[in-house]
C-alpha positions as CSV (number, residue, x, y, z in Angstrom):
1,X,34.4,-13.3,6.9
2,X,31.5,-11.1,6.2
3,X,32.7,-10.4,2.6
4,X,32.4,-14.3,1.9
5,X,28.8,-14.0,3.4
6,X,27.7,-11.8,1.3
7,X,29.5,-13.0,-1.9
8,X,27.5,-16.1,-1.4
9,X,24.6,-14.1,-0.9
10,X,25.3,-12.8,-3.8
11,X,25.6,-15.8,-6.0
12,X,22.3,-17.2,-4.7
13,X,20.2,-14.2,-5.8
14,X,22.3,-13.9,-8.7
15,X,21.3,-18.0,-9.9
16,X,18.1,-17.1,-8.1
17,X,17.1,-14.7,-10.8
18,X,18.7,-16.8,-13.3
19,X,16.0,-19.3,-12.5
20,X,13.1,-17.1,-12.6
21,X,13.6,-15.5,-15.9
22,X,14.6,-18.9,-17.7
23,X,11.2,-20.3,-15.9
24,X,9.3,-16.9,-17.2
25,X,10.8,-17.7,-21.0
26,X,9.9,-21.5,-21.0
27,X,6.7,-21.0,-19.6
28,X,6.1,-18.0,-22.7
29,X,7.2,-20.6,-24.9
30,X,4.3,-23.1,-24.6
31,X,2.1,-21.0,-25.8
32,X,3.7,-21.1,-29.0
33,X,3.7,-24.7,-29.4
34,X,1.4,-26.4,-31.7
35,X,-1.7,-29.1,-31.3
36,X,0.9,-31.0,-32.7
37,X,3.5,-30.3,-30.2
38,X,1.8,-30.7,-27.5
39,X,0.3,-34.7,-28.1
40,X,3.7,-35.6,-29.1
41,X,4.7,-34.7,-25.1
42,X,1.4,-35.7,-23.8
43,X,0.5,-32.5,-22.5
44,X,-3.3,-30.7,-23.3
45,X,-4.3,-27.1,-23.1
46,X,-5.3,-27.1,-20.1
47,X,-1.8,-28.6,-18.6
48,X,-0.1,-25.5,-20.9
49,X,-2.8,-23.0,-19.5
50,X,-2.3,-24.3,-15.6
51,X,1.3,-24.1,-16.2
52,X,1.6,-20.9,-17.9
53,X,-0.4,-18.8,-15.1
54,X,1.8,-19.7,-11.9
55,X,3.8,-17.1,-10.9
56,X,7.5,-17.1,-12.3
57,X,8.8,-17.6,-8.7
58,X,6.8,-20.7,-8.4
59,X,8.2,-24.2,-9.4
């Protein structure tokens, strides 16, 4: 019983982590996009800047 309890510990850090770094990469990516880009989304600087300095563990 405590093997299962940990496997599924396990997998919950596991997609944990998986949700952090694709977070970290998306938010790395907006920096890239273009004036362009951005009013085709309806998004300004200031939206990329105030997403882009959150911590990676924060939605």
């Amino acid at each position: 019983m405590t093997n299962i309890h940990i496997s599924g510990l396990f997998t919950r850090l596991g997609q944990t982590l998986h949700v952090w770094r694709d977070r970290a990469r998306q938010r790395r990516e907006l920096t890239r996009w273009t004036d362009r880009d951005l009013h085709d989304v309806g998004l300004s600087w200031s939206d990329i800047i105030r997403e882009v300095e959150k911590p990676f563990w924060r939605p």
